[in-house]
C-alpha positions as CSV (number, residue, x, y, z in Angstrom):
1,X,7.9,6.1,10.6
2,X,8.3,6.2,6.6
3,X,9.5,8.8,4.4
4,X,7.1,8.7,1.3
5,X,9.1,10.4,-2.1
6,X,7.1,11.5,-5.1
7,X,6.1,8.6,-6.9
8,X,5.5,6.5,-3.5
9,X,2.6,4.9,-3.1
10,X,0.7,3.6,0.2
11,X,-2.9,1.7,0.9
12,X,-2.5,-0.9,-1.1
13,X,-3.2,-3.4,1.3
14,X,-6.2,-2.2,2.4
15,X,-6.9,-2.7,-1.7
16,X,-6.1,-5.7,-1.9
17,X,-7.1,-7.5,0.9
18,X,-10.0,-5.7,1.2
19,X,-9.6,-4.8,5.0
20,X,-9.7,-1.2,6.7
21,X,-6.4,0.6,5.9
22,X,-3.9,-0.3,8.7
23,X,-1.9,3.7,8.8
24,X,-2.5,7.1,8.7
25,X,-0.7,9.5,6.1
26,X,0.2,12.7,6.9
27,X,1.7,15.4,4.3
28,X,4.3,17.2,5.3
29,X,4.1,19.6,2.1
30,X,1.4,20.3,-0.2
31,X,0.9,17.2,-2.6
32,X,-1.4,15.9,-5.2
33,X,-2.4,12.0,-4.4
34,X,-5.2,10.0,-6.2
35,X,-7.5,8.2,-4.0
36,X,-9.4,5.2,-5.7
37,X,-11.7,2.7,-4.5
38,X,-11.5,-1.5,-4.4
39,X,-13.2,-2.0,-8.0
40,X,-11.5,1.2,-9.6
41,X,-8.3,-0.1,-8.1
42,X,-8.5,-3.6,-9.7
43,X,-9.5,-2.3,-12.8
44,X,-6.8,0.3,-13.4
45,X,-4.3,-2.2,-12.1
46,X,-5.0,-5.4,-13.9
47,X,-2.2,-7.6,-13.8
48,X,0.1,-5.9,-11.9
49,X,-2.6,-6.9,-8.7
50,X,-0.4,-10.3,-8.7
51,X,3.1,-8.3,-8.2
52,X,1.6,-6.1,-5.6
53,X,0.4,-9.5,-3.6
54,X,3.8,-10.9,-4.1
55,X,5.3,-7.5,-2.8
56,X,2.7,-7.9,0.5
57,X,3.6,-11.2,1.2
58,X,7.2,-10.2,1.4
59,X,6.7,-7.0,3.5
60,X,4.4,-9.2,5.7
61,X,7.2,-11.7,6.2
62,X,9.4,-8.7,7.3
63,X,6.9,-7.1,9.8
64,X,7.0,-10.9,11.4
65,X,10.5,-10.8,11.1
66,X,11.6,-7.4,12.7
67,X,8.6,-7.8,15.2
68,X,10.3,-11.4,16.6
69,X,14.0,-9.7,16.9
């Protein structure tokens, strides 16, 4: 289980691979969060949707990893 912090984000997997989101959220505490769809997503991102890839193919790697141990 993660502990998500202000600033935090999660989904972004589902955005980018465009595949069904793979976890549930549940607040703890009342929060604000933006929800956006694939297109809005790519959009607003630009660029930065090449750092997020690189960041999922390391967490990816790690899932592997920790799942083999």
């Amino acid at each position: 289980m993660l502990n998500y912090k202000p600033g935090d984000y999660f989904g972004e997997r589902a955005l980018l691979k465009n595949e069904p989101r793979a976890a549930n959220v549940i607040a703890k505490t009342n929060c604000k969060v933006v929800s956006l769809d694939r297109h809005s997503f790519k959009r607003l991102m630009g660029p930065i949707d090449t750092v997020m890839r690189r960041n999922l193919d390391i967490y990816e790697h790690f899932c592997v990893t920790t799942t083999q141990s």
